[in-house]
C-alpha positions as CSV (number, residue, x, y, z in Angstrom):
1,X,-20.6,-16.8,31.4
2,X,-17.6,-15.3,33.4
3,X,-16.5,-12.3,31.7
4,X,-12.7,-13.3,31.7
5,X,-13.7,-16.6,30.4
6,X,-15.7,-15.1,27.4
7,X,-12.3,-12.9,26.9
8,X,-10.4,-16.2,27.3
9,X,-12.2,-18.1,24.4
10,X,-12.2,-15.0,22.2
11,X,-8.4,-14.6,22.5
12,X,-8.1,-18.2,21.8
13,X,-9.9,-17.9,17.7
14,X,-7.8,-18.5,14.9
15,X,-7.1,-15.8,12.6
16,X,-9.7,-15.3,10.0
17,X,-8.9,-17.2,7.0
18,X,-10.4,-15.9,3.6
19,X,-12.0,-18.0,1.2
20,X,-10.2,-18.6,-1.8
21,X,-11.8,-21.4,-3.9
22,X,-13.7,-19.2,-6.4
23,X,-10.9,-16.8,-7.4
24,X,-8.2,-16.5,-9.7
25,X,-6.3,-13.4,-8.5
26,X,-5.0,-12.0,-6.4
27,X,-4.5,-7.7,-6.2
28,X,-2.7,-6.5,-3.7
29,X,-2.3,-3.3,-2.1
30,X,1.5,-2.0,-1.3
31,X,1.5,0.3,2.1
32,X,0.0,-1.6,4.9
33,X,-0.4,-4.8,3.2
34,X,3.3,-6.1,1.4
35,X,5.2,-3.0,2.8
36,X,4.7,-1.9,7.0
37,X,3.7,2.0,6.6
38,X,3.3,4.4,9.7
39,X,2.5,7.7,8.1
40,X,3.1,9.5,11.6
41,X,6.7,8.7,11.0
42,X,6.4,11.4,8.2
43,X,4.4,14.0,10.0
44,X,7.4,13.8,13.2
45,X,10.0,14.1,10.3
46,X,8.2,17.3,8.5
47,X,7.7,18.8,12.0
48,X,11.3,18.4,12.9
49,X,12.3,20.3,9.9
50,X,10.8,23.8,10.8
51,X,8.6,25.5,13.3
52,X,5.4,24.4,11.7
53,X,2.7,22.9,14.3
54,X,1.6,19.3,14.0
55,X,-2.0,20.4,13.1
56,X,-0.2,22.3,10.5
57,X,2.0,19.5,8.9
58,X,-1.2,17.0,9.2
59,X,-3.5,19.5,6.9
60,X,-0.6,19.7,4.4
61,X,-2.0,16.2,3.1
62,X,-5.3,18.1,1.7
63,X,-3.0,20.0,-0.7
64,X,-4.1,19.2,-3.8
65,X,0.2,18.7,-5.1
66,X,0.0,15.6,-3.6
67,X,-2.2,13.8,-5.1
68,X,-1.0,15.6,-8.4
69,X,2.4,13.9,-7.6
70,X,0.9,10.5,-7.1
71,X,-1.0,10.6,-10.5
72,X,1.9,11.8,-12.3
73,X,1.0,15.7,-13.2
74,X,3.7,17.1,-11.6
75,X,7.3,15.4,-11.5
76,X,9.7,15.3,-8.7
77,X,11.4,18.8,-8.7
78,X,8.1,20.2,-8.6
79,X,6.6,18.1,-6.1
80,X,9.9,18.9,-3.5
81,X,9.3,22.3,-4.6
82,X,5.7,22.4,-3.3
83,X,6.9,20.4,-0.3
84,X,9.7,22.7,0.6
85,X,7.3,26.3,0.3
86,X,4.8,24.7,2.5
87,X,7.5,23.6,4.8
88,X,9.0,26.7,4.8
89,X,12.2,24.2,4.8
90,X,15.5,25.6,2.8
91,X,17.8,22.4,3.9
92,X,19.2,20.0,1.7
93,X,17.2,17.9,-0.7
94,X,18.2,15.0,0.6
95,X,16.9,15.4,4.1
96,X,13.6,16.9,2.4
97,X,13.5,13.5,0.8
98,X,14.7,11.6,4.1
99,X,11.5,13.1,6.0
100,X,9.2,12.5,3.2
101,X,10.3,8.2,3.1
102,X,10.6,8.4,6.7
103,X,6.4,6.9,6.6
104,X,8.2,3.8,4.7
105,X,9.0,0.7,7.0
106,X,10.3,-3.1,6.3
107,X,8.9,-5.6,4.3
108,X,8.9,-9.0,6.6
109,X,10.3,-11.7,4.9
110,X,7.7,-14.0,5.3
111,X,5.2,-11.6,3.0
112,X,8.0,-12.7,-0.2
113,X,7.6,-16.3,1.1
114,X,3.8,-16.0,0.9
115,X,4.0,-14.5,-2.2
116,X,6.2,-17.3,-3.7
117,X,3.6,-19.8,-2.1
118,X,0.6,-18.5,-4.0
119,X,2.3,-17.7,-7.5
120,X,1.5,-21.3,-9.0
121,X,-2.0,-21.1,-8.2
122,X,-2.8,-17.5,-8.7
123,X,-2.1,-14.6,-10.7
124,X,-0.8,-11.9,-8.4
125,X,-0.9,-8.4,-9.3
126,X,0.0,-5.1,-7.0
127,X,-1.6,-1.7,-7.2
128,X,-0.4,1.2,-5.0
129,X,-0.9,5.2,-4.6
130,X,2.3,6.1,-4.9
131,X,4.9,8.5,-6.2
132,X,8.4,8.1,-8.1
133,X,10.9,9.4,-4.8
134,X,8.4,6.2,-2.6
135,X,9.0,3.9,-5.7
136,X,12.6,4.6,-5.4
137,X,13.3,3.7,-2.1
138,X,10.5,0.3,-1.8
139,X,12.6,-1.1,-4.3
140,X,15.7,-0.2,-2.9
141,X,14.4,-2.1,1.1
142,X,12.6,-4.9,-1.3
143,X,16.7,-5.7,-2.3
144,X,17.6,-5.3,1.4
145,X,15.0,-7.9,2.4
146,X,14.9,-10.1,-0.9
147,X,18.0,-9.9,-2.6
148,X,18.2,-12.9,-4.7
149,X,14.9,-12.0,-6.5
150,X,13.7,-8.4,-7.6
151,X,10.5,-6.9,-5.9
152,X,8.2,-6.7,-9.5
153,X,9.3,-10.3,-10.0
154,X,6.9,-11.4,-7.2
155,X,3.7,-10.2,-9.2
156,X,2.5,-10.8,-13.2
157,X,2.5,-7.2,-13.4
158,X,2.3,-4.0,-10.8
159,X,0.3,-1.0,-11.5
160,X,1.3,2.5,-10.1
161,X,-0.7,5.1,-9.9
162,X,1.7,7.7,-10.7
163,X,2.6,5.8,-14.0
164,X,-0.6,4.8,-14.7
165,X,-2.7,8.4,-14.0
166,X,-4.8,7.3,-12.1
167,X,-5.3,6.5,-8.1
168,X,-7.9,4.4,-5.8
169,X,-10.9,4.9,-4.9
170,X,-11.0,6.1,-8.6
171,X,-13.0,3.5,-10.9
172,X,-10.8,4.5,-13.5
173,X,-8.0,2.6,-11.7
174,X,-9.7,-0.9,-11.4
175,X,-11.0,-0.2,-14.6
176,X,-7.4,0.3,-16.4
177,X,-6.2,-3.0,-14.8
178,X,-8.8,-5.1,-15.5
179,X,-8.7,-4.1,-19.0
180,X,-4.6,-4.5,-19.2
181,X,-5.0,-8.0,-17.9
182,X,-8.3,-9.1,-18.6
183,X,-9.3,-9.8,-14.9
184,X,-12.6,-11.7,-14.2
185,X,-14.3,-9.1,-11.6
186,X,-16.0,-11.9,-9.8
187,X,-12.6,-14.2,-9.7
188,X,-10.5,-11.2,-8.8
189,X,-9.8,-10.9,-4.6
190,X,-8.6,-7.3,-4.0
191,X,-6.8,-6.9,-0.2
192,X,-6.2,-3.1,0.7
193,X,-6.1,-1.4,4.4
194,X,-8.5,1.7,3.2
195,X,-12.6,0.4,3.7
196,X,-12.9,3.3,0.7
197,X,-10.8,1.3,-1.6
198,X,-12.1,-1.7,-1.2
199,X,-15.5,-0.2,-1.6
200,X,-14.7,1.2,-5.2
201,X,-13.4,-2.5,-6.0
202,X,-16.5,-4.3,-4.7
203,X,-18.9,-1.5,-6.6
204,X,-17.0,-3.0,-10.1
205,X,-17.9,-6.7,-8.6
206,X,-14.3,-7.8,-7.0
207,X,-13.8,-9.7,-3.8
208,X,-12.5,-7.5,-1.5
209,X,-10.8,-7.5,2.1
210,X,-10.4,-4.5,4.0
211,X,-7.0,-5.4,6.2
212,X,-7.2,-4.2,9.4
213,X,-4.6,-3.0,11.8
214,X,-4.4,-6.6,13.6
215,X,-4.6,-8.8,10.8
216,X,-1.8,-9.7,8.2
217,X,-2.0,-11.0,5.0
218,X,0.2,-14.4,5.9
219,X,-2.7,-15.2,8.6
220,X,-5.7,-14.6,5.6
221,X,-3.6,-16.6,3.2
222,X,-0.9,-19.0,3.7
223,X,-1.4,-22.5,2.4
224,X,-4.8,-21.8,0.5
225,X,-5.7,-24.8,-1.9
């Protein structure tokens, strides 16, 4: 067969649909799945704030005060503390802040509507690495976008791993939520854009679907029976 053709007729698929029949919720991940999230945004924010290199600002994500700020060890002063030394940044907080959200995009309308489609058939729970100055301003574009209904009204219940102590790929994560909600493993579909998580969440028996870059989660599951 022609080349272009095969191209042609492998343009022309549907979007993969996922199978929903044999579950009963629904856990979804918040940056690159309800929320858009372009990290880089972050990294061209920090590197605008000093004379630090790019390589430079990229390696600051293997200090270990982040991930102590997105289990909830060290609060917000200390965690813009950390971020300022390593920075070498002696602005205003508020900018500090500005560059840190700058990673956070839009939420698309239609990811509420889909939400609001599935609620009478499933229960819908979200769980996020994430961090109290993040938290702060999702909620505050979840008003911009959906103002007639508040953000943790979409889900039965949203776990954080900041308030909860605990952050994917650990088990202990999965394992809290289940627990708090009594979630069947086997009936539980768990959507996340890291392979890693969704590899933890398939080791404790879930569903999982690793989102990739060109798939969204209207096309995997609007108008599931």
């Amino acid at each position: 067969m022609d080349c272009n053709v095969t191209y042609l007729l492998l343009i022309k698929q549907p979007p993969m649909s996922l199978d929903t029949t044999k579950i009963d919720a629904i856990v979804f991940d918040l940056g690159g799945v309800i929320l858009d999230l372009n990290v880089e945004r972050t990294f061209q924010a920090f590197a605008g704030l000093g004379d630090l290199s790019m390589d430079a600002i990229k390696s600051l994500a293997d200090q270990d005060f982040f991930k102590q700020y997105e289990v909830g060890e060290i609060d917000d002063p200390t965690f813009r503390a950390h971020l300022r030394e390593e920075l070498e940044f002696k602005g205003p907080e508020d900018i500090l802040e500005e560059a840190w959200n700058a990673m956070l995009g839009p939420i698309a309308k239609s990811k509420f509507e889909l939400l609001d489609q599935l609620a009478p058939k499933f229960r819908l729970y979200l769980m996020s690495n994430t961090n109290a100055i993040h938290m702060k301003r999702i909620l505050r574009i979840a008003d911009h976008f959906s103002p007639q209904k508040r953000f943790y009204d979409y889900f039965d219940k949203v776990f954080l791993s900041n308030e909860v102590g605990e952050r994917k790929p650990n088990a202990g994560f999965y394992e809290y939520l289940m627990r708090d909600v009594s979630l069947s493993p086997s009936k539980t579909l768990f959507i996340d854009d890291l392979e890693e998580n969704i590899e933890a969440a398939r080791a404790l028996g879930w569903q999982g679907h690793h989102l990739k870059a060109n798939e969204s989660i209207e096309e995997l599951l609007r108008n599931k029976p």
